[in-house]
N, C-alpha and C positions, 0 to 999 in steps of 0.2 A: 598680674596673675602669675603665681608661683608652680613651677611644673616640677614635681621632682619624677626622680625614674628611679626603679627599683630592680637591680642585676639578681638574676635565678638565685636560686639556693647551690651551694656548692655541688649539693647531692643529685639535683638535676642536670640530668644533660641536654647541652644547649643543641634546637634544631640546627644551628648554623652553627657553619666554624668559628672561631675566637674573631678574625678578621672580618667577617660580615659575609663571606663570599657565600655565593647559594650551594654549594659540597655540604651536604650533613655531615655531621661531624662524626658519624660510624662510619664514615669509608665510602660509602653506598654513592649509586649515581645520582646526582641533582635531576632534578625534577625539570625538562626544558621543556616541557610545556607550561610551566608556572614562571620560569626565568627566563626566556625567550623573547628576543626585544621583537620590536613591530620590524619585521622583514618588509624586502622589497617583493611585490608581486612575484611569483615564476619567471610568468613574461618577462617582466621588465630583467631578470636577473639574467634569460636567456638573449633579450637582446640586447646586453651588455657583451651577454659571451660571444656573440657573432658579431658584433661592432671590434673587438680586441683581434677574434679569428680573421675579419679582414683587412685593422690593419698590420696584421702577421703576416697574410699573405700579401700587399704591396710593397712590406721591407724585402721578403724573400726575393720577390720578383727583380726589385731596382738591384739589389746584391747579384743577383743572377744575372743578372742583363752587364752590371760592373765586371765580373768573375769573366763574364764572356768577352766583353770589350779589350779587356786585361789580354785572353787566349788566344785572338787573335791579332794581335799587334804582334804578341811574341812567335804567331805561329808564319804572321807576313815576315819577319825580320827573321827566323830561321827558314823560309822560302827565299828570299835574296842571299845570304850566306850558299845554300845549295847551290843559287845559279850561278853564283862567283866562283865558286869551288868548280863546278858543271866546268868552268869557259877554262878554264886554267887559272882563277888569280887568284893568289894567298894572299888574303888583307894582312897577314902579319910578318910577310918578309920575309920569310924561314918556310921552309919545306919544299920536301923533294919539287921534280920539276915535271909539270904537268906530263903525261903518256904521249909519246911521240915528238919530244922534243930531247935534246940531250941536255942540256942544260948545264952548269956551271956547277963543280963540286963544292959542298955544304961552307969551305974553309977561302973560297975564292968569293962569295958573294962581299958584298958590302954590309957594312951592321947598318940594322934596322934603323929608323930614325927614333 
């Protein structure tokens, strides 16, 4: 069985664009209720969105919990730095000499190791 097909007349204008897409071909909005594929349910599309919502909020959380982990390591290591400073000691060798003691002018110490 032979099927032929036969293309409008020039002078007709085609419903559809040249490429098939569902746009009529005068500019106008497509029709989506006639080209509208079968959706998922509401539901189901809303408990998509809250399945993504939480796990957005367990990435936030672990990052936050990291962020904090992170603030206080550096917040304990600038808490020691204080109390060394506090006692008198310069971890770097160089600087004046603690209050109340005289200590050795800047060109008599020894270089740093």
């Amino acid at each position: 069985m032979t099927t032929t097909t036969t293309s409008p007349r020039a002078s007709t204008p085609s419903p559809t664009a040249p490429n098939g897409s569902a746009t009529p071909a005068t500019g106008a909005a497509p029709d989506r209720t006639a080209t509208a594929p079968t959706a998922d349910p509401p539901e189901a599309r809303w408990e998509h969105l809250l399945h993504r919502l939480d796990l957005t909020r367990a990435r936030l959380r672990s990052d936050t919990a990291a962020a904090l982990t992170a603030l206080d390591a550096r917040l304990a290591r600038l808490d020691a730095l204080r109390g060394q400073v506090a006692r008198g000691h310069d971890p770097s060798g160089v600087g004046p000499a603690p209050p109340g003691r005289t200590g050795r002018p800047m060109s008599a110490r020894p270089p740093a190791p």
